[in-house]
C-alpha positions as CSV (number, residue, x, y, z in Angstrom):
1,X,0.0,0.0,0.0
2,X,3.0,2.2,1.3
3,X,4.7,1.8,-2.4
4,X,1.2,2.2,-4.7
5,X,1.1,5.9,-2.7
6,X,4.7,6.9,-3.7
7,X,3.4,5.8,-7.3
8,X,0.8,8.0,-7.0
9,X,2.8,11.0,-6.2
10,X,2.0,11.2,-2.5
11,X,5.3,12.1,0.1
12,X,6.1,8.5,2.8
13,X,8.1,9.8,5.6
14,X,9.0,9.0,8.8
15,X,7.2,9.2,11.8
16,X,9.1,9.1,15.0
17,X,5.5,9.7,17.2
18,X,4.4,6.6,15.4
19,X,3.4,3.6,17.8
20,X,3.0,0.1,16.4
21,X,2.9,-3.2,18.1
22,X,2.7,-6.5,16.4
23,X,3.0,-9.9,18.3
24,X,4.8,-12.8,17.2
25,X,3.9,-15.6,15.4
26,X,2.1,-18.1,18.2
27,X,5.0,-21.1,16.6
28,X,7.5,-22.4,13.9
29,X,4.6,-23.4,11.8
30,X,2.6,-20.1,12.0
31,X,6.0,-18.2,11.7
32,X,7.2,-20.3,8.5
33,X,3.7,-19.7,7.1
34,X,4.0,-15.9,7.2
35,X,7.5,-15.6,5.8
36,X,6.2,-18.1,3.5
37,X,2.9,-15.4,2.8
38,X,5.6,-12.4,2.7
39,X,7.9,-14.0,-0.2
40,X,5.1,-15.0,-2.1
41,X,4.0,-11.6,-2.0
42,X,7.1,-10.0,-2.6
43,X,6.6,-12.2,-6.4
44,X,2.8,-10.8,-6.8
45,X,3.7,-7.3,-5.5
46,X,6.5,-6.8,-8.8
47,X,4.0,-8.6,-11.0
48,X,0.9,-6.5,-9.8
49,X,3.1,-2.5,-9.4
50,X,4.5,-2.4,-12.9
51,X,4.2,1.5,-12.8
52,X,7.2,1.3,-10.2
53,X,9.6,0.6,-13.2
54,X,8.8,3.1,-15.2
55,X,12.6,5.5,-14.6
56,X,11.5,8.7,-15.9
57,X,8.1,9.2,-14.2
58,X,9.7,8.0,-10.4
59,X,13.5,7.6,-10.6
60,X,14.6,7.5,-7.2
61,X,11.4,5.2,-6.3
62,X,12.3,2.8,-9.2
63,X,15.5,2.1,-8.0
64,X,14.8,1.8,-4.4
65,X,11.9,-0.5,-5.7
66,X,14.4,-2.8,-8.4
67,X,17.0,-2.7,-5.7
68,X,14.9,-3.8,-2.5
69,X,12.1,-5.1,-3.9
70,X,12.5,-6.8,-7.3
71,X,16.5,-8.1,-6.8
72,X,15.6,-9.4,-3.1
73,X,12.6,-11.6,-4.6
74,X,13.9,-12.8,-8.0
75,X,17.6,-13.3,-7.9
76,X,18.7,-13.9,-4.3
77,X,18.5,-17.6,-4.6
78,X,19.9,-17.3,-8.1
79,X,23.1,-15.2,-6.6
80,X,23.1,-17.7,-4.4
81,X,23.5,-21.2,-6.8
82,X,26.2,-18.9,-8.6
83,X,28.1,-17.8,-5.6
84,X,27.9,-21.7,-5.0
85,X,29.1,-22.5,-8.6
86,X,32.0,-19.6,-8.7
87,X,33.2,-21.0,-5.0
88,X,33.9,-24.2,-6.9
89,X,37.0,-22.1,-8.7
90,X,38.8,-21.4,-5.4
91,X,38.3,-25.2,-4.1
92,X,42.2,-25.6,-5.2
93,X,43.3,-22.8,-2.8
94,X,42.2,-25.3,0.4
95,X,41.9,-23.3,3.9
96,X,39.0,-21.2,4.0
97,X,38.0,-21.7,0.9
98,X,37.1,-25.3,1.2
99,X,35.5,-24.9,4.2
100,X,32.9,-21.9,2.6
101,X,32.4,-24.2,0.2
102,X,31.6,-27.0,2.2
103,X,29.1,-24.9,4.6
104,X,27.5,-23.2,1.3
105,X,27.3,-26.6,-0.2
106,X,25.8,-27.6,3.0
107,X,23.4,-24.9,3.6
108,X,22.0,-25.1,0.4
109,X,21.3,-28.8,0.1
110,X,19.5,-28.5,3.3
111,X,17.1,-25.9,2.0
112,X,16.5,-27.0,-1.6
113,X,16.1,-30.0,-0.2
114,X,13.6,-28.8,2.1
115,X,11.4,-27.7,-0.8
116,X,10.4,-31.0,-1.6
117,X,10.2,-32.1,1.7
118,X,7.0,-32.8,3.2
119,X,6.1,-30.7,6.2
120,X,7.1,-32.8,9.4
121,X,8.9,-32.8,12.6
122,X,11.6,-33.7,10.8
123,X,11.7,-30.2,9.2
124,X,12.5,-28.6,12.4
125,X,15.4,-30.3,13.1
126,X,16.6,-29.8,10.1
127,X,16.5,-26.5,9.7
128,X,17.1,-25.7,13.6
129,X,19.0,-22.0,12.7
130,X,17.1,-19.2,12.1
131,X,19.1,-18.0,8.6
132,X,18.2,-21.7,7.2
133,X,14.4,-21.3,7.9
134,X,14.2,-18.0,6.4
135,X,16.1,-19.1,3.0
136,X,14.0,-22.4,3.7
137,X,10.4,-20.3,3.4
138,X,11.5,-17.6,1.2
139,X,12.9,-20.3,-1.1
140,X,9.3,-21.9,-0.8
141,X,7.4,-18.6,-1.1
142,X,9.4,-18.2,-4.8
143,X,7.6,-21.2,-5.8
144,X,4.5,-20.1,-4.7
145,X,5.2,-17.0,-6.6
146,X,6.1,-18.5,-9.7
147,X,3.3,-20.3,-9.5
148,X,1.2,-17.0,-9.4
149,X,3.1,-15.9,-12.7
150,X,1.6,-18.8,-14.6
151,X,-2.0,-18.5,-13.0
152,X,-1.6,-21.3,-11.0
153,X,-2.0,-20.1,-7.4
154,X,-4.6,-18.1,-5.3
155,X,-3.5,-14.7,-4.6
156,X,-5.9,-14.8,-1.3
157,X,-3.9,-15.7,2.0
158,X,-4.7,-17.6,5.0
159,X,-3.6,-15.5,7.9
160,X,-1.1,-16.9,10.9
161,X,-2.1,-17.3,14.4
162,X,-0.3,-14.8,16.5
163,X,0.9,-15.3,20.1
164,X,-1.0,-13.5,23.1
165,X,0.8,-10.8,24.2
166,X,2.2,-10.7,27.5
167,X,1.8,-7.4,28.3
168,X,-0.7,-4.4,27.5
169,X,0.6,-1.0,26.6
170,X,-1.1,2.1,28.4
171,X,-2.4,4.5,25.4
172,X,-0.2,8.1,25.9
């Protein structure tokens, strides 16, 4: 909504008065379903604001959208299979090298492998860090995007279950 605003011409600044709470996800499952929801989005949102790359009616918003937006949810995993395949030249150096290979190689066999993986118990203890769950659902929410692109998937969103707050902020 933020973005479709700047589109239209209207000036998004900062607040500092601004108050927002948000609590977080009630568990892993809720939690991967919402950064699941998020990349997914992140797909629709470039297919569905294609006024955002037009350069010479919002320059400075069409890069800050290409360069957060668009290159975060398209090529990330790509950069990530070529950093991968590139890593493979310095395997004859040894040291460090071998051992970033080894972990990359590692890391992303564990999260493609994930994709195809039905969802279990198993899942969690696969993916116990917090950096492999996120590439794990944002590398799941891509194929739910692509699968938007080709008409294939419902653009309507079932909504996590939040945790109970703790605590109750008094209004100012």
């Amino acid at each position: 909504m933020t973005v479709r605003l700047a589109a239209q011409g209207f000036r998004v600044a900062y607040e500092p008065q601004a108050i927002a709470a948000e609590t977080g996800s009630a568990n892993v499952e809720e939690e991967e379903k919402r950064k699941i929801r998020i990349s997914a989005g992140g797909i629709q949102a470039i297919n569905r604001l294609p006024e955002l790359m037009n350069w010479l009616k919002h320059p400075g918003l069409t890069f800050q959208y290409i360069s957060h937006r668009v290159l975060r949810w398209t090529l990330m995993p790509v950069a990530l299979i070529i950093a991968m395949i590139s890593s493979v030249g310095l395997l004859d150096k040894g040291g460090i090298y071998t051992l970033v290979f080894l972990g990359s190689s590692l890391i992303l066999q564990l999260c493609f492998g994930g994709l195809f993986q039905k969802k279990s118990d198993h899942l969690n203890k696969v993916l116990p860090h917090p950096i492999l769950f996120h590439l794990y659902a944002h590398l799941r929410g891509q194929r739910l995007g692509l699968r938007y692109w080709k008409g294939k998937q419902s653009v309507t969103w079932e909504k996590s279950i939040r945790a109970v707050p703790e605590f109750q902020t008094s209004k100012a």
